[in-house]
TORTORMAR-917435 format. One record per residue (C-alpha): residue in one letter; residue number from 1; x, y, z. Coordinates in nm, 4 decimals. Layout:
<rs>
R  rest   nr         u         v         w
R     A  NUM         X         Y         Z
...
</rs>
This chain:
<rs>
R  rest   nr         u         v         w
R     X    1    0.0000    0.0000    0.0000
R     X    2    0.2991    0.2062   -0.0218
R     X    3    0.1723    0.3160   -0.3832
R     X    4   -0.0945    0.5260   -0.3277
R     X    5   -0.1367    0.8473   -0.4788
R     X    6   -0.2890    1.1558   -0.4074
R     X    7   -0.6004    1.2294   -0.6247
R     X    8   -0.6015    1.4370   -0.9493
R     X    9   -0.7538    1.8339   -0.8763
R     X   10   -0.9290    2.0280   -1.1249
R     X   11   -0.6547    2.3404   -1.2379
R     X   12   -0.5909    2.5671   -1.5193
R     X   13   -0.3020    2.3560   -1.6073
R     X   14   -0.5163    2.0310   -1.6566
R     X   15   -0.7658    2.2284   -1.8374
R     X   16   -0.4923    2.3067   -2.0787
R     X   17   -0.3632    1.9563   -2.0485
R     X   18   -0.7295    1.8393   -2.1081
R     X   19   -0.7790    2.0914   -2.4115
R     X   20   -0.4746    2.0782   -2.6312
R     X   21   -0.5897    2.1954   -2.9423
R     X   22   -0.7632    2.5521   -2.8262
R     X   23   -1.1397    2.3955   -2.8582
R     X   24   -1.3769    2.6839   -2.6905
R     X   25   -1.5183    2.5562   -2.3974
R     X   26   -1.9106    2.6215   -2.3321
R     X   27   -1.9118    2.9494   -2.1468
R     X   28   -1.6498    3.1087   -2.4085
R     X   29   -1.8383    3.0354   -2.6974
R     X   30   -2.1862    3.2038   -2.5401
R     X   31   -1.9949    3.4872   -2.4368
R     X   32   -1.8543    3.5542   -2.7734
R     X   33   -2.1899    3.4896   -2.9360
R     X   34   -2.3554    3.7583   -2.7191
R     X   35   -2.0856    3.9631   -2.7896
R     X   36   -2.0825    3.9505   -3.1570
R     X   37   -2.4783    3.9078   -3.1965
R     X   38   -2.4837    4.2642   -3.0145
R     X   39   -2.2296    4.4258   -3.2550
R     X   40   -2.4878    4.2859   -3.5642
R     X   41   -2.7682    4.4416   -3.4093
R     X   42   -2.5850    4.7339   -3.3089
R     X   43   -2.4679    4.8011   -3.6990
R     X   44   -2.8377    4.6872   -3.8178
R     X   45   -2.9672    4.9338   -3.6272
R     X   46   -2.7231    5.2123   -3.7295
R     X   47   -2.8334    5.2017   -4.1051
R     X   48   -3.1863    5.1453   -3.9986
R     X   49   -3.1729    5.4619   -3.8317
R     X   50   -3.0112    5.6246   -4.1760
R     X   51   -3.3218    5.4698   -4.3828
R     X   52   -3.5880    5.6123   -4.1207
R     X   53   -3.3757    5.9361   -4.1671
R     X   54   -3.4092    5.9518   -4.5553
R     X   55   -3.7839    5.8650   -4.5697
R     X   56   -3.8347    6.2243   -4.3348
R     X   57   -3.7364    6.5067   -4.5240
R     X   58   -3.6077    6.8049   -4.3902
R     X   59   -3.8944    7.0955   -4.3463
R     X   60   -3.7650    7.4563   -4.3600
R     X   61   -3.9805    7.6724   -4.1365
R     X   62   -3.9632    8.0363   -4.2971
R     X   63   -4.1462    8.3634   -4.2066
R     X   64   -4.4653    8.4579   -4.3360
R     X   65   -4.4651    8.5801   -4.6819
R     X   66   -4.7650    8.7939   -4.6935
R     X   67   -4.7855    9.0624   -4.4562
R     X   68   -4.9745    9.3785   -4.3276
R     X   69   -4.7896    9.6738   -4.3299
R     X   70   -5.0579    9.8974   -4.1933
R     X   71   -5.1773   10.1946   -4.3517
R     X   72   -5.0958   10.5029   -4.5652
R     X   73   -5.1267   10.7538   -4.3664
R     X   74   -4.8185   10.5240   -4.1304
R     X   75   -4.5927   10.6501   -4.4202
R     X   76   -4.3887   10.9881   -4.4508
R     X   77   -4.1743   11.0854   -4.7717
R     X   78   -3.8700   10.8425   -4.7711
R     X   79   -3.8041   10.4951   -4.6624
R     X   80   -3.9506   10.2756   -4.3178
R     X   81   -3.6953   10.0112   -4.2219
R     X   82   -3.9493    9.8888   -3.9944
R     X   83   -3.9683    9.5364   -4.1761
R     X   84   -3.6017    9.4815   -4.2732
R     X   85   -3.5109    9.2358   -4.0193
R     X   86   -3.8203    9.0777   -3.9978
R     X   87   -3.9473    9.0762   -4.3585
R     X   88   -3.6572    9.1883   -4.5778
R     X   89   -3.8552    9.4633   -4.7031
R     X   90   -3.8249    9.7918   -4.7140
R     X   91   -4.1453   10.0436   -4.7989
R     X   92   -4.0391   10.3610   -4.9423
R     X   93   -4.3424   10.6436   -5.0271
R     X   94   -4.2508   10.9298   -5.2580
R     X   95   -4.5112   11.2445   -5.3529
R     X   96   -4.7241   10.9775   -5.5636
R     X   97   -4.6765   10.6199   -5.4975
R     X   98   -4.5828   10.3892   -5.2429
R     X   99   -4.3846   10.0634   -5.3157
R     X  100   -4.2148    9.7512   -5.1154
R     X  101   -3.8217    9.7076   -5.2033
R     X  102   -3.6458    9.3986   -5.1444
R     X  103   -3.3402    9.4184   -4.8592
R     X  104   -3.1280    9.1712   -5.0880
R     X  105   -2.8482    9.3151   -5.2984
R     X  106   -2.8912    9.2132   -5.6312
R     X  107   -2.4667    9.1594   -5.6706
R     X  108   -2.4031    8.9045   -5.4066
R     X  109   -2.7441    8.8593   -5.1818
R     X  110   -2.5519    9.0872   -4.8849
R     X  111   -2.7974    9.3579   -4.7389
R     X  112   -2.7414    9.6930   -4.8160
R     X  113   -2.7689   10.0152   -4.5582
R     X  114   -3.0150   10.2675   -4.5668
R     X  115   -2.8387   10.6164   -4.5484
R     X  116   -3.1201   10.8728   -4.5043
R     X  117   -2.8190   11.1525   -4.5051
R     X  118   -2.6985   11.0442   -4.8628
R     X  119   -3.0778   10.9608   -4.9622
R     X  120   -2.9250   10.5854   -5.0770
R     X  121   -2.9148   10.2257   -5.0439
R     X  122   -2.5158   10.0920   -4.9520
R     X  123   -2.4129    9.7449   -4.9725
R     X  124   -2.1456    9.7358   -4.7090
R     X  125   -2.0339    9.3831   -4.9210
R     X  126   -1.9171    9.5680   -5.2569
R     X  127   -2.0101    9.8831   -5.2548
R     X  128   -2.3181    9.8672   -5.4336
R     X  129   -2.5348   10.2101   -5.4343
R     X  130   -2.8976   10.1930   -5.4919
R     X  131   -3.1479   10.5235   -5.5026
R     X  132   -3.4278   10.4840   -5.3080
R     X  133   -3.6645   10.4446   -5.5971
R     X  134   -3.3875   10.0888   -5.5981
R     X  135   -3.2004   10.1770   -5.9172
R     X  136   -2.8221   10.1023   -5.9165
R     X  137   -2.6451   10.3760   -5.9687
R     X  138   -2.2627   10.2639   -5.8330
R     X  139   -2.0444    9.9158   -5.7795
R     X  140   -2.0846    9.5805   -5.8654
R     X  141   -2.4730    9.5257   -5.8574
R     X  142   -2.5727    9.4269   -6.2037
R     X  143   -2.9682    9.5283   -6.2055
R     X  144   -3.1925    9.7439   -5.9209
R     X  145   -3.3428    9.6198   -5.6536
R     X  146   -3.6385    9.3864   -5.7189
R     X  147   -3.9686    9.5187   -5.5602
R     X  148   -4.3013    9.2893   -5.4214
R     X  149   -4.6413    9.2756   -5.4908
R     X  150   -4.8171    9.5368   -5.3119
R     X  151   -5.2201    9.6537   -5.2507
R     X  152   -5.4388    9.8184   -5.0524
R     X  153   -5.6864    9.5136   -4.8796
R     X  154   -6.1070    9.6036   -4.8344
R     X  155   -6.0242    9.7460   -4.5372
R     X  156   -5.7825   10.0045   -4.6599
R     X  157   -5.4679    9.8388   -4.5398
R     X  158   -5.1375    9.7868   -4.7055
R     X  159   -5.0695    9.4243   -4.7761
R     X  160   -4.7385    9.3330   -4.8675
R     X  161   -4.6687    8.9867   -5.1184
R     X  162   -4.3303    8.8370   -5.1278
R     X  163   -4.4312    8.5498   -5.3569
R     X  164   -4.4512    8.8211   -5.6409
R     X  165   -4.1245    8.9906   -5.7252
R     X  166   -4.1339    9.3005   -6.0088
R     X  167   -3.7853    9.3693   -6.1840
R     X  168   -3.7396    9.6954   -6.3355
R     X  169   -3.5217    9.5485   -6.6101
R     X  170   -3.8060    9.3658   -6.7630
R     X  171   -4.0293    9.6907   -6.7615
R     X  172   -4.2605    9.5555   -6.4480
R     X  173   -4.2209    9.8449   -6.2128
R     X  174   -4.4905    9.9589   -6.4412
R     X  175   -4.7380    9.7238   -6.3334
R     X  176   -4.9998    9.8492   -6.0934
R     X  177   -4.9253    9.5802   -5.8743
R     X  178   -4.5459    9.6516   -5.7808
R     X  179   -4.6831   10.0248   -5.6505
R     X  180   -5.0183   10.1817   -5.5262
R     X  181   -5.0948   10.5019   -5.5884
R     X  182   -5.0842   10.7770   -5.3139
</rs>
């Protein structure tokens, strides 16, 4: 009885022993599955994300492009840059007529400067002079100003239209709708 020997414990190095060849054992192999089953779903859901994207178009929430303006009598001689910054539009009355000017420089889109000292319109971009009935008269601006649609509603308000645009280079300053008649 001399030849006994101690019995065989479970240890890393029997495992290895045990496992020569680098076969995953059964906790390895549902680790790694979780693992790489998340990273699928994880990408899956990425692109879905980019599809669901694409089918909702971008909406562009801009300012109203008809407004009131109030009423004649609001108006002196010259120009009201009451609705620059919140319309773009500037509404100049002379001794006859009164008529809605756009704010946008017709070189380069910048917005010019009313100077009431010089009586002009300045584009602080290029240099671009405009007379307040909008014709270019100095710098890089290829045409006038471009005027909107403009009325007097029922109730004897001004209404101002921004859908309508009236270029003086194609002779529609002319038309009765670009002015009204003081």
């Amino acid at each position: 009885m001399a030849d006994i020997k101690p019995p065989v414990t479970n240890t890393s190095n029997t495992k290895a022993a045990a496992n020569p060849a680098g076969d995953m054992d059964r906790r390895s192999f549902i680790k790694w599955s979780v693992v790489g089953w998340s990273a699928f779903v994880a990408v899956v859901a990425g692109y879905g994300s980019m599809v669901a994207r694409y089918l909702f178009p971008n909406v562009l929430f801009e300012p109203v492009q008809t407004f009131r303006a109030g009423v004649p009598e609001d108006y002196e001689i010259g120009v009201s840059e009451q609705f620059k910054e919140k319309y773009g539009v500037w509404i100049v009355r002379d001794s006859e007529k009164i008529f809605a000017l756009s704010t946008v420089c017709t070189h380069l889109g910048c917005t010019p400067n009313y100077l009431p000292v010089d009586q002009k319109f300045k584009c602080p971009c290029h240099g671009s002079g405009f007379y307040t009935t909008g014709i270019n008269f100095e710098g890089p601006a290829p045409r006038p100003l471009e005027r909107f649609k403009i009325y007097l509603s029922d109730q004897g308000e001004i209404i101002v239209d921004k859908t309508k645009k009236f270029q003086q280079e194609k002779g529609e300053w002319s038309d009765p709708e670009s002015l009204i008649v003081v």
